[in-house]
mmJSON file of the N, C-alpha and C atoms, coordinates in Angstrom:
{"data_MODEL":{"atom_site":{
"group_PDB":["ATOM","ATOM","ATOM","ATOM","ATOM","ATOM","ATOM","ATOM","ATOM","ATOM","ATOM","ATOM","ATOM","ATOM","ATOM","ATOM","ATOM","ATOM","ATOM","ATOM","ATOM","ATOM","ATOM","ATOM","ATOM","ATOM","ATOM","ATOM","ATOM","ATOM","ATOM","ATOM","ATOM","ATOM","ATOM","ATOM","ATOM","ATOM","ATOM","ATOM","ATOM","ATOM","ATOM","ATOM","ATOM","ATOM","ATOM","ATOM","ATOM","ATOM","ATOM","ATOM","ATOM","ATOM","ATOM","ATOM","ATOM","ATOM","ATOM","ATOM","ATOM","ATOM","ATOM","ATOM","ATOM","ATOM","ATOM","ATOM","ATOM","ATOM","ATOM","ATOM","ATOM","ATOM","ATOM","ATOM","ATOM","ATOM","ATOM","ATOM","ATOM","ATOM","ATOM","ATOM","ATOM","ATOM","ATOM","ATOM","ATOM","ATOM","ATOM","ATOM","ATOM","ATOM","ATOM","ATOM","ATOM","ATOM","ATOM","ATOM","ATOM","ATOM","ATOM","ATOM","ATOM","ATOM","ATOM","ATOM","ATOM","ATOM","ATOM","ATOM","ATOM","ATOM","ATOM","ATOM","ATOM","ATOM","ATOM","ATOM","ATOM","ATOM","ATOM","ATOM","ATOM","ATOM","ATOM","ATOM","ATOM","ATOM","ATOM","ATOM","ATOM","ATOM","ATOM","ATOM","ATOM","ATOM","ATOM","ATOM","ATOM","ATOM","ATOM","ATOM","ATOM","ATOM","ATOM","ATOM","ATOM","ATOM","ATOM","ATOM","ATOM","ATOM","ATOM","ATOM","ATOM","ATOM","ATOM","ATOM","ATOM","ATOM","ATOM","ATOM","ATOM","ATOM","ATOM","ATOM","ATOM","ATOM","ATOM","ATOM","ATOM","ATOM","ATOM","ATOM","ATOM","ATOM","ATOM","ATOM","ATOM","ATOM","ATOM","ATOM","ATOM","ATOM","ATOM","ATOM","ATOM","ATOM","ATOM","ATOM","ATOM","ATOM","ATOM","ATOM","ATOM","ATOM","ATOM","ATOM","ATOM","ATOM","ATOM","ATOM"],
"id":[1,2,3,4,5,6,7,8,9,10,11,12,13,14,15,16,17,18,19,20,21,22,23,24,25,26,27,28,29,30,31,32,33,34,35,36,37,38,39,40,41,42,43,44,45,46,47,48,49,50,51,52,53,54,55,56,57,58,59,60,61,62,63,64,65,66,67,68,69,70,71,72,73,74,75,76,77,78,79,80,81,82,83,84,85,86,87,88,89,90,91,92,93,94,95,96,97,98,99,100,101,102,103,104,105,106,107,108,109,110,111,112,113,114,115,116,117,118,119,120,121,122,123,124,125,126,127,128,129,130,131,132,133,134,135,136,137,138,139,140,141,142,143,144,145,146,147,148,149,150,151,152,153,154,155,156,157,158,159,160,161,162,163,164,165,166,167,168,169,170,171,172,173,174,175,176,177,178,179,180,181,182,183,184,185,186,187,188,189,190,191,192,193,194,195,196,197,198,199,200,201,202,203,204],
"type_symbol":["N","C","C","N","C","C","N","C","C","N","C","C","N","C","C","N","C","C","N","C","C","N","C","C","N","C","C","N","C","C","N","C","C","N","C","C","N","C","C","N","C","C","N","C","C","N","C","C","N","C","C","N","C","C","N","C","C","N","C","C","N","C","C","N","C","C","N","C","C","N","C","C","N","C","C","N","C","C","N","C","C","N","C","C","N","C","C","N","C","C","N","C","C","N","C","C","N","C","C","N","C","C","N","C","C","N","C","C","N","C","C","N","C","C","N","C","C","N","C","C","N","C","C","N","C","C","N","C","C","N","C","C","N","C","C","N","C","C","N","C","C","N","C","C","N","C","C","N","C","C","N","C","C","N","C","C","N","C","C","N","C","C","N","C","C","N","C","C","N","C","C","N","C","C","N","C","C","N","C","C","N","C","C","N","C","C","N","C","C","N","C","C","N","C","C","N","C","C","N","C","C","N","C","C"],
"label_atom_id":["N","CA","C","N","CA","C","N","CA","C","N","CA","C","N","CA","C","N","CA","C","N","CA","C","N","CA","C","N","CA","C","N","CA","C","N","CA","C","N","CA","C","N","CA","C","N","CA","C","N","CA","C","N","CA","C","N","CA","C","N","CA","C","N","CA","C","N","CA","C","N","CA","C","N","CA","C","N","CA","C","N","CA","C","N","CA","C","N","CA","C","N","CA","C","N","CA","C","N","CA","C","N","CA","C","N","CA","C","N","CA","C","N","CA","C","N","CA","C","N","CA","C","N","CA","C","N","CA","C","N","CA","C","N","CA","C","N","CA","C","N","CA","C","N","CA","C","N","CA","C","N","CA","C","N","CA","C","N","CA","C","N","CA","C","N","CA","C","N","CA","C","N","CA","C","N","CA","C","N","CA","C","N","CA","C","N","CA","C","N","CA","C","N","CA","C","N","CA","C","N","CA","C","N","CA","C","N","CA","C","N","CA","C","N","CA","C","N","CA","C","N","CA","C","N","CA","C","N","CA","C","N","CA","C","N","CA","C"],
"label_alt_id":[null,null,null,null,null,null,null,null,null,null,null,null,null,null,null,null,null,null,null,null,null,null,null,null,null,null,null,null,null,null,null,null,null,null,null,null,null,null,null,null,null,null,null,null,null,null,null,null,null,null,null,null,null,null,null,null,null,null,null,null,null,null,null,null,null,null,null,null,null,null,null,null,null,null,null,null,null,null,null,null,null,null,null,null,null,null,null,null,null,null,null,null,null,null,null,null,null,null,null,null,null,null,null,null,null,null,null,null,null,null,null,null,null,null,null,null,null,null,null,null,null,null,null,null,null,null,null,null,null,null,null,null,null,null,null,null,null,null,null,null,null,null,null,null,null,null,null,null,null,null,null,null,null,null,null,null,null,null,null,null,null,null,null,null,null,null,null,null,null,null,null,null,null,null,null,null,null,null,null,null,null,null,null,null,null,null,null,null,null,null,null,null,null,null,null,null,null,null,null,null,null,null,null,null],
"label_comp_id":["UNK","UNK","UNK","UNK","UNK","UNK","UNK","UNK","UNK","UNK","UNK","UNK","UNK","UNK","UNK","UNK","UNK","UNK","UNK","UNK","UNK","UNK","UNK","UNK","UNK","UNK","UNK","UNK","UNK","UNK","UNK","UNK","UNK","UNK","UNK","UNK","UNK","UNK","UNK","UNK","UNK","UNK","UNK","UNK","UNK","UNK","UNK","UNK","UNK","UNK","UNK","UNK","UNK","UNK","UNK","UNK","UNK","UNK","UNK","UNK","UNK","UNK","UNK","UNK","UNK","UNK","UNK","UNK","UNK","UNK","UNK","UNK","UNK","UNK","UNK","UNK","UNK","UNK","UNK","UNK","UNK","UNK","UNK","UNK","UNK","UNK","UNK","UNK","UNK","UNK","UNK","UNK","UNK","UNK","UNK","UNK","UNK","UNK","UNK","UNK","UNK","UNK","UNK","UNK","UNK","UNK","UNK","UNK","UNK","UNK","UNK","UNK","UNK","UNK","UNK","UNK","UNK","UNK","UNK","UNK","UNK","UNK","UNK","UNK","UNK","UNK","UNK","UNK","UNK","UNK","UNK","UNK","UNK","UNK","UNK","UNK","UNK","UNK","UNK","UNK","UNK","UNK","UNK","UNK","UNK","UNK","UNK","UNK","UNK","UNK","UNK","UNK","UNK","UNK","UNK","UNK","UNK","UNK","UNK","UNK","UNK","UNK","UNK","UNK","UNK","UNK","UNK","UNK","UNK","UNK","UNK","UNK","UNK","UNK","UNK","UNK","UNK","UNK","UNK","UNK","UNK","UNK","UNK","UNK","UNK","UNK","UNK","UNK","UNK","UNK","UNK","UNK","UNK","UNK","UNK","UNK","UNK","UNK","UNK","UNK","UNK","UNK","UNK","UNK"],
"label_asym_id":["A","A","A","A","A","A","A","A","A","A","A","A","A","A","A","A","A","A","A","A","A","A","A","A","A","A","A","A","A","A","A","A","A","A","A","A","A","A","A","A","A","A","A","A","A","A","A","A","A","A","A","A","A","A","A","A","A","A","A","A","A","A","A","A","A","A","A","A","A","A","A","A","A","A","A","A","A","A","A","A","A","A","A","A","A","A","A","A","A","A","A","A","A","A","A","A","A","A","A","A","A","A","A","A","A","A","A","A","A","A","A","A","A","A","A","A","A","A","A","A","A","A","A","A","A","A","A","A","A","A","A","A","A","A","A","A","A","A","A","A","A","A","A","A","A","A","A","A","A","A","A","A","A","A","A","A","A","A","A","A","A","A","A","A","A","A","A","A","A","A","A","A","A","A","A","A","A","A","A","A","A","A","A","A","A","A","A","A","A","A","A","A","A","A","A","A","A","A","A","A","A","A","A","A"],
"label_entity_id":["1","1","1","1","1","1","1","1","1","1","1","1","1","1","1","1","1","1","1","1","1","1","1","1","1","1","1","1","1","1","1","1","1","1","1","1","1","1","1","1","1","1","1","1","1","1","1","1","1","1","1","1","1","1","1","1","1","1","1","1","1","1","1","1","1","1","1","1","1","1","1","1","1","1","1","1","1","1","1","1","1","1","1","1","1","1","1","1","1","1","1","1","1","1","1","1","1","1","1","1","1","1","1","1","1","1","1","1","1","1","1","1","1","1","1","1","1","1","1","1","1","1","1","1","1","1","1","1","1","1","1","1","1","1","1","1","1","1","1","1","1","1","1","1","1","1","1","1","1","1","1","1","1","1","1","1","1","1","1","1","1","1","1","1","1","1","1","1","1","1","1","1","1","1","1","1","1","1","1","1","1","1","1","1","1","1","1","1","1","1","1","1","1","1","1","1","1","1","1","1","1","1","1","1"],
"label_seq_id":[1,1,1,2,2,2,3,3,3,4,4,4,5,5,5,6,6,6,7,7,7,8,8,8,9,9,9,10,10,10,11,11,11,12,12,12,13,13,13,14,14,14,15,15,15,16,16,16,17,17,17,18,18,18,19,19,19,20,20,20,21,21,21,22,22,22,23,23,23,24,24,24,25,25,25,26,26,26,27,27,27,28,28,28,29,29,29,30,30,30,31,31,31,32,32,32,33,33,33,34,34,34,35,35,35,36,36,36,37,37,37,38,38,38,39,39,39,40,40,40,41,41,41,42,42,42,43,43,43,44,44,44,45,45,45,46,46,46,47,47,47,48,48,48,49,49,49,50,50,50,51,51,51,52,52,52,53,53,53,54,54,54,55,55,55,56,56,56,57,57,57,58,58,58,59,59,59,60,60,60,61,61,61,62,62,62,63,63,63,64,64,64,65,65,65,66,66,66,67,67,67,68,68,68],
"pdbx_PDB_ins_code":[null,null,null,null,null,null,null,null,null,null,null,null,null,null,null,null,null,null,null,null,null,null,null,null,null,null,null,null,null,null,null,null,null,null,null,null,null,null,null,null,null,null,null,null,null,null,null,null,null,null,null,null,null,null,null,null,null,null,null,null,null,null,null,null,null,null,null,null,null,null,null,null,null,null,null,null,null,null,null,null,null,null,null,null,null,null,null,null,null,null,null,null,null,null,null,null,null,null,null,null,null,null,null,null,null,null,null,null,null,null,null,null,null,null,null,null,null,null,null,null,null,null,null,null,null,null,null,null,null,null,null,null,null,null,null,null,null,null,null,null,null,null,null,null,null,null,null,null,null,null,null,null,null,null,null,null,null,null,null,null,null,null,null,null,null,null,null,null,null,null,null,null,null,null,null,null,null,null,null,null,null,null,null,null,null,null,null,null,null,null,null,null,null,null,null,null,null,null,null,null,null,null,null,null],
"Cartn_x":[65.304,65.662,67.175,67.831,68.957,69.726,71.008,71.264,71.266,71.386,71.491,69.63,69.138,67.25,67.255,67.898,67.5,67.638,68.977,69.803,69.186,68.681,68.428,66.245,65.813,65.039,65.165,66.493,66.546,66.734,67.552,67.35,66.558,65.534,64.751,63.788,63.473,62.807,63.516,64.845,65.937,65.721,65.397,64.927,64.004,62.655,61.644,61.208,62.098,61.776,62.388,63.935,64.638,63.825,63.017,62.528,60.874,60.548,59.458,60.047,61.261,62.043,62.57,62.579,62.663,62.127,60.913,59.301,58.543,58.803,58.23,59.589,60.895,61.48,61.452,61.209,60.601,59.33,58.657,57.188,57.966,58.646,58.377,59.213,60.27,61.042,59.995,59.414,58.366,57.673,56.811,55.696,56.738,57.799,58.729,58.9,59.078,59.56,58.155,56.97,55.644,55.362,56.262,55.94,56.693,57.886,59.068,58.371,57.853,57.183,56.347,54.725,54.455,54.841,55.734,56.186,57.087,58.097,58.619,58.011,56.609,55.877,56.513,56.721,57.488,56.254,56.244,55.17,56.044,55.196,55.348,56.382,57.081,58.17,59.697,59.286,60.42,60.866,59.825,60.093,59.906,61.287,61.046,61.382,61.421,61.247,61.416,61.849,61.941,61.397,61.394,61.152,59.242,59.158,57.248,57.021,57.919,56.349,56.669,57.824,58.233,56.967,56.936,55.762,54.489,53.987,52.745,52.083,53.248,53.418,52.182,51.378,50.009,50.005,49.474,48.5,48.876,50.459,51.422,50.711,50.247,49.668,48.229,47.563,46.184,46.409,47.493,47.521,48.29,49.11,50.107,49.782,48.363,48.175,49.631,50.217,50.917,50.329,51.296,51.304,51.03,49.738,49.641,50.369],
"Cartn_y":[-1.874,-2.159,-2.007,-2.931,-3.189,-2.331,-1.601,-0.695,-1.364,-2.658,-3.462,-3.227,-3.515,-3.883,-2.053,-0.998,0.239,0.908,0.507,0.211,-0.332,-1.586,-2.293,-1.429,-1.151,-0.061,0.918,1.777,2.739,2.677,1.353,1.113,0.809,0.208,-0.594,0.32,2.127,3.263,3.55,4.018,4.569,3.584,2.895,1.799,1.938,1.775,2.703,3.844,4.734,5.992,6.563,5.471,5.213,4.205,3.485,3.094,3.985,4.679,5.301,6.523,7.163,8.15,7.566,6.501,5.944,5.686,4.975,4.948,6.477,7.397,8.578,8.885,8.879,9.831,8.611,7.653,6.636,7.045,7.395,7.98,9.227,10.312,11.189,11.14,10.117,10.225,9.159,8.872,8.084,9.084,10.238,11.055,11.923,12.254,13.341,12.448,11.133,10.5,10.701,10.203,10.337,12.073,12.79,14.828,14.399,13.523,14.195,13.622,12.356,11.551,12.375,12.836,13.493,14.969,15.351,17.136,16.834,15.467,15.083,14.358,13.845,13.408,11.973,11.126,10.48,8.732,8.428,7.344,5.719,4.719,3.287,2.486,3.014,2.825,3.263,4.11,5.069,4.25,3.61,3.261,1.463,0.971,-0.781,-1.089,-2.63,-3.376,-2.883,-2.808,-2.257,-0.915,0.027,0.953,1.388,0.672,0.482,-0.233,-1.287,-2.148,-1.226,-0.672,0.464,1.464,2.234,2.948,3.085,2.019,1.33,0.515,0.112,-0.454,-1.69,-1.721,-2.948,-2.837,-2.074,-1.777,-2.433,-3.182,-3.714,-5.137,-5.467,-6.535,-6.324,-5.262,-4.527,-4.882,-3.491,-3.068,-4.237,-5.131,-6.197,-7.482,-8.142,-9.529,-10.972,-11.129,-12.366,-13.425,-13.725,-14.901,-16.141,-16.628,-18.192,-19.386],
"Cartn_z":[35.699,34.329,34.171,33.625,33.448,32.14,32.452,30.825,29.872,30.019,28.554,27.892,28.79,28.528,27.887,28.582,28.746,26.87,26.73,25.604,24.262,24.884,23.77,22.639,24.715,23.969,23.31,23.428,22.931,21.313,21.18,19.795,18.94,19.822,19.354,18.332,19.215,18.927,17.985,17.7,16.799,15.382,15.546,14.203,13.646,14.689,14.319,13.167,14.097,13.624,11.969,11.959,10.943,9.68,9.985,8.96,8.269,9.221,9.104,7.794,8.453,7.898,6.308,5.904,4.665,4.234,4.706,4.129,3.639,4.221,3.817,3.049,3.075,2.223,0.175,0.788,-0.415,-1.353,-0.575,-1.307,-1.818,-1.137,-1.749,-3.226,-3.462,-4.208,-5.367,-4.914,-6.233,-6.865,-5.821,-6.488,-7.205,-7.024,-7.39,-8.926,-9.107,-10.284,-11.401,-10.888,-11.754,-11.985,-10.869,-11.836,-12.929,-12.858,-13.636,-15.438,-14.94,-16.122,-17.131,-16.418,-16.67,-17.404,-16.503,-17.237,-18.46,-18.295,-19.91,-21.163,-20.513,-21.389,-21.504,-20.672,-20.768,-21.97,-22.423,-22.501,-21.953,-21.806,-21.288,-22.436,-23.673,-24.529,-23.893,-23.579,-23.035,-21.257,-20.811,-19.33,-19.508,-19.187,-18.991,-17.815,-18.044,-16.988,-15.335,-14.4,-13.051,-12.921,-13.623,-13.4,-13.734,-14.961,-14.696,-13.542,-13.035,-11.767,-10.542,-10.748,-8.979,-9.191,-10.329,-10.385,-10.037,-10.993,-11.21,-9.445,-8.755,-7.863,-7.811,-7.09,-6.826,-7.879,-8.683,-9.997,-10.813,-11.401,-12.269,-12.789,-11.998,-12.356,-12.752,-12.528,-13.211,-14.529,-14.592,-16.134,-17.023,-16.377,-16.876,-16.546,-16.704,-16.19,-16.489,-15.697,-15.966,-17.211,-18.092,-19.09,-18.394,-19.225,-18.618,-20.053],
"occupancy":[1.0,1.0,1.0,1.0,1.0,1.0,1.0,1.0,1.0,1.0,1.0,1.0,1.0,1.0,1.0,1.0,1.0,1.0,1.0,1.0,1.0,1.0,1.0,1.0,1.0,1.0,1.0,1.0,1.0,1.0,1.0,1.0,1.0,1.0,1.0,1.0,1.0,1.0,1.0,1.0,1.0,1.0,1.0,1.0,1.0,1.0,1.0,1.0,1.0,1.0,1.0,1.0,1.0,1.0,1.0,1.0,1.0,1.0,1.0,1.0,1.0,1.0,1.0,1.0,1.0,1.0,1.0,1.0,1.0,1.0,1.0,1.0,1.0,1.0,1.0,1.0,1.0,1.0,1.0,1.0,1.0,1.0,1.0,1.0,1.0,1.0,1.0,1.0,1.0,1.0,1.0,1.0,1.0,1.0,1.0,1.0,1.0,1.0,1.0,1.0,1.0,1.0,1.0,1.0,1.0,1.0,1.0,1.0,1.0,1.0,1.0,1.0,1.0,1.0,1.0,1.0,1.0,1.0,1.0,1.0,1.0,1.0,1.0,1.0,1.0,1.0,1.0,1.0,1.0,1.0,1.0,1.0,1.0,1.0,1.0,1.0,1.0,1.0,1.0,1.0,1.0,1.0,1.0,1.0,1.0,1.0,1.0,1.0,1.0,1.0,1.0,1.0,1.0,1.0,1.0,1.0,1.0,1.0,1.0,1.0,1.0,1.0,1.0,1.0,1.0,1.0,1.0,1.0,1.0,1.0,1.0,1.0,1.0,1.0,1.0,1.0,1.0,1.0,1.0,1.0,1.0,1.0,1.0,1.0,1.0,1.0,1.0,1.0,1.0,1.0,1.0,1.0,1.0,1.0,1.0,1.0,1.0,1.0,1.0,1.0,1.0,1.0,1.0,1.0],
"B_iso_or_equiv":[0.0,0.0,0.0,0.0,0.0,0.0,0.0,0.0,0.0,0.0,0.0,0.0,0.0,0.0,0.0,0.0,0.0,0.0,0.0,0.0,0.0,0.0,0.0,0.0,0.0,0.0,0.0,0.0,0.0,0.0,0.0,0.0,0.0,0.0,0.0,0.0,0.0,0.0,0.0,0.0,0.0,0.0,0.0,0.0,0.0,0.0,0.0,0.0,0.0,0.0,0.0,0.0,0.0,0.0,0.0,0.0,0.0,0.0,0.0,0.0,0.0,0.0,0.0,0.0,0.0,0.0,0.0,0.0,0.0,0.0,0.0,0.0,0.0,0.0,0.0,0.0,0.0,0.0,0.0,0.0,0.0,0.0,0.0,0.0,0.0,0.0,0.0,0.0,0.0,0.0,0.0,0.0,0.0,0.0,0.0,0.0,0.0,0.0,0.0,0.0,0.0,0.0,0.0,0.0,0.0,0.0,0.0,0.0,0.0,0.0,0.0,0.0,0.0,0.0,0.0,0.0,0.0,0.0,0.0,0.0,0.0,0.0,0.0,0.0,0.0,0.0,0.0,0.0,0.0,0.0,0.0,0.0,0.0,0.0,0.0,0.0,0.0,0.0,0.0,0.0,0.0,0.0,0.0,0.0,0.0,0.0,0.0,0.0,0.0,0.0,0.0,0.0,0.0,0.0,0.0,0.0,0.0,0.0,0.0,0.0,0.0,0.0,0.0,0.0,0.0,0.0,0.0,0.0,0.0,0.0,0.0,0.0,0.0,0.0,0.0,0.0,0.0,0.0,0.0,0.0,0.0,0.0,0.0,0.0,0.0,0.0,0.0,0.0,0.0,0.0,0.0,0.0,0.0,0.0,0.0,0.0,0.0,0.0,0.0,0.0,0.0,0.0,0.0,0.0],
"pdbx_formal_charge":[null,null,null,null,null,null,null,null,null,null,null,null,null,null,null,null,null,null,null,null,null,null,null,null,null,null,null,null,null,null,null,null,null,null,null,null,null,null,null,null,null,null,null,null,null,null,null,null,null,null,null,null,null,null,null,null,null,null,null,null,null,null,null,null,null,null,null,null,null,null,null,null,null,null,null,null,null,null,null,null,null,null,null,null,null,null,null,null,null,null,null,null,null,null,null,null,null,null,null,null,null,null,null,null,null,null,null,null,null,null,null,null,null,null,null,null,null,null,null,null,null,null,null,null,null,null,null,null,null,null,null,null,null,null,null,null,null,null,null,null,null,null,null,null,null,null,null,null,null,null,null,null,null,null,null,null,null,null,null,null,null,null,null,null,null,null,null,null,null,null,null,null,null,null,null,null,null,null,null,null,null,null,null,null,null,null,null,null,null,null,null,null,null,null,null,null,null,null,null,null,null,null,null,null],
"auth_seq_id":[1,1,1,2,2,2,3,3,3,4,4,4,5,5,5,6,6,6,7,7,7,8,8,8,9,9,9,10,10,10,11,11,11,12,12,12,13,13,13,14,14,14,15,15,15,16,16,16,17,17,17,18,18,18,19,19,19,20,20,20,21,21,21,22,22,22,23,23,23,24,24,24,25,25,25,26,26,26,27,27,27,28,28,28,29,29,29,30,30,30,31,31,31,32,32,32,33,33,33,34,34,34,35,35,35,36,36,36,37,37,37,38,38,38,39,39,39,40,40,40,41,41,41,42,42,42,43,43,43,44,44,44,45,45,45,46,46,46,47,47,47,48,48,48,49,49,49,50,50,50,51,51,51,52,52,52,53,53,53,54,54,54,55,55,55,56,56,56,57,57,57,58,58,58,59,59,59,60,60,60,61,61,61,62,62,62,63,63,63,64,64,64,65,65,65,66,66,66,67,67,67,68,68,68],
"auth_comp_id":["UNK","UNK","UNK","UNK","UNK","UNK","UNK","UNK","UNK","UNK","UNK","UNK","UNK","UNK","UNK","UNK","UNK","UNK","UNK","UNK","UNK","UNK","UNK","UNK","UNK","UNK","UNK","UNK","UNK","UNK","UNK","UNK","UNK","UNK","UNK","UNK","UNK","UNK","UNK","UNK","UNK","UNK","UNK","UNK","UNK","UNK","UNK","UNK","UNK","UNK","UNK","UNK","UNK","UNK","UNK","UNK","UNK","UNK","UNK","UNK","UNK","UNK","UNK","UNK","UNK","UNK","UNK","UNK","UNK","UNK","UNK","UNK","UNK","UNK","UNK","UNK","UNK","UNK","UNK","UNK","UNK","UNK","UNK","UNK","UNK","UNK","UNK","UNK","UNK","UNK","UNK","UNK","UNK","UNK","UNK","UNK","UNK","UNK","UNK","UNK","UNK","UNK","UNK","UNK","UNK","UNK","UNK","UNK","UNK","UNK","UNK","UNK","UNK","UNK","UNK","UNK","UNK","UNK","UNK","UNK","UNK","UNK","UNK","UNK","UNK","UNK","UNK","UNK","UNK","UNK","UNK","UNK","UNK","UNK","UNK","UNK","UNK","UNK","UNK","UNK","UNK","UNK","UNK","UNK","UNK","UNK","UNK","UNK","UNK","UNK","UNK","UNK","UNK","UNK","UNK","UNK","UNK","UNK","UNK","UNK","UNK","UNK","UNK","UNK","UNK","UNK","UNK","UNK","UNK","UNK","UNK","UNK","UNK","UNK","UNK","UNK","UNK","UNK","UNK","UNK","UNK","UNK","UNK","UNK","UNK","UNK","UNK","UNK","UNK","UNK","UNK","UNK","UNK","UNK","UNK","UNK","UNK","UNK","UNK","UNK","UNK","UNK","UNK","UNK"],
"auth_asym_id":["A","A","A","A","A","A","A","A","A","A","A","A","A","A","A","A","A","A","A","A","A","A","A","A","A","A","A","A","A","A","A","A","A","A","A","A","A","A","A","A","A","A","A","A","A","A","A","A","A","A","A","A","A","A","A","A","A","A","A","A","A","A","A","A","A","A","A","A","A","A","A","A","A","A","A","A","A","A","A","A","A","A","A","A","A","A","A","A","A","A","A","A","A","A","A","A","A","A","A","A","A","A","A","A","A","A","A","A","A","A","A","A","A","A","A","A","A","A","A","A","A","A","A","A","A","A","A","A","A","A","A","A","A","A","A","A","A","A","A","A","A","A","A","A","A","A","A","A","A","A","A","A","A","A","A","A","A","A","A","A","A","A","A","A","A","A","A","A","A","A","A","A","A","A","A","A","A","A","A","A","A","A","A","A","A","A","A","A","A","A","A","A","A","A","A","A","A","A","A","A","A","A","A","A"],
"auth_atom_id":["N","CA","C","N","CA","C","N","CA","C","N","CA","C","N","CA","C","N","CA","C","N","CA","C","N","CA","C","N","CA","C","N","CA","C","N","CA","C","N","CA","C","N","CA","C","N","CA","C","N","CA","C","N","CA","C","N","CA","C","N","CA","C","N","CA","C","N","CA","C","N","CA","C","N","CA","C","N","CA","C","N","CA","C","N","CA","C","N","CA","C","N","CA","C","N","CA","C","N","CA","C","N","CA","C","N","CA","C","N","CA","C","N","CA","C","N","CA","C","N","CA","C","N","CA","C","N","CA","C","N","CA","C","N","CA","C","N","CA","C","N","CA","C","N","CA","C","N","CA","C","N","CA","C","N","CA","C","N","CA","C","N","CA","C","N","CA","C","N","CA","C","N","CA","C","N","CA","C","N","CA","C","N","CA","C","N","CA","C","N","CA","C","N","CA","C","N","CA","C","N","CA","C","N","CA","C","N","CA","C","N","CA","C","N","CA","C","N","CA","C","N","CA","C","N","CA","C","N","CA","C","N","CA","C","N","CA","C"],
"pdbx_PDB_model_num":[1,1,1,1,1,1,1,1,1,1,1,1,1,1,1,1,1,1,1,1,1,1,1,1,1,1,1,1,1,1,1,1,1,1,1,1,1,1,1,1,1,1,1,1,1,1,1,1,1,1,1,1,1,1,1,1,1,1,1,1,1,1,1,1,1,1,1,1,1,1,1,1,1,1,1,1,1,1,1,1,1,1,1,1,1,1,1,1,1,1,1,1,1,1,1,1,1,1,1,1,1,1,1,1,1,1,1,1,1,1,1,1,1,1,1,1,1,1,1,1,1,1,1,1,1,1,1,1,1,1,1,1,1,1,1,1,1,1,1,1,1,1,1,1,1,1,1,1,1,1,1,1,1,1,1,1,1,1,1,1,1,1,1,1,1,1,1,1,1,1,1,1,1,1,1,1,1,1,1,1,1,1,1,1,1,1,1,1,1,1,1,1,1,1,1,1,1,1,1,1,1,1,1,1]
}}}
């Protein structure tokens, strides 16, 4: 195996592990946002556009059927 091939694995893992590491530090900064909601009592007046469908995430379209 050639250092370039050797190299190019090593990054390949380092990417990996870097997106995994943002995917979990992502969740935790969502559940941390729905305590904060909750403990301020926050209601669906108080929270618009981007910040309900990040929440709500799949569900956005549950609770929010698109206009025909």
């Amino acid at each position: 195996m050639s250092k370039i091939e050797e190299a190019r694995k090593q990054l390949d893992e380092a990417q990996k592990q870097l997106d995994l590491a943002v995917k979990e530090e992502k969740a935790d900064i969502v559940n941390k946002m729905k305590q904060d909601i909750v403990a301020l009592k926050l209601t669906k007046g108080d929270l618009r556009g981007n910040a309900m469908k990040q929440l709500l995430g799949k569900d956005y379209e549950k609770v929010y059927p698109p206009k025909k």
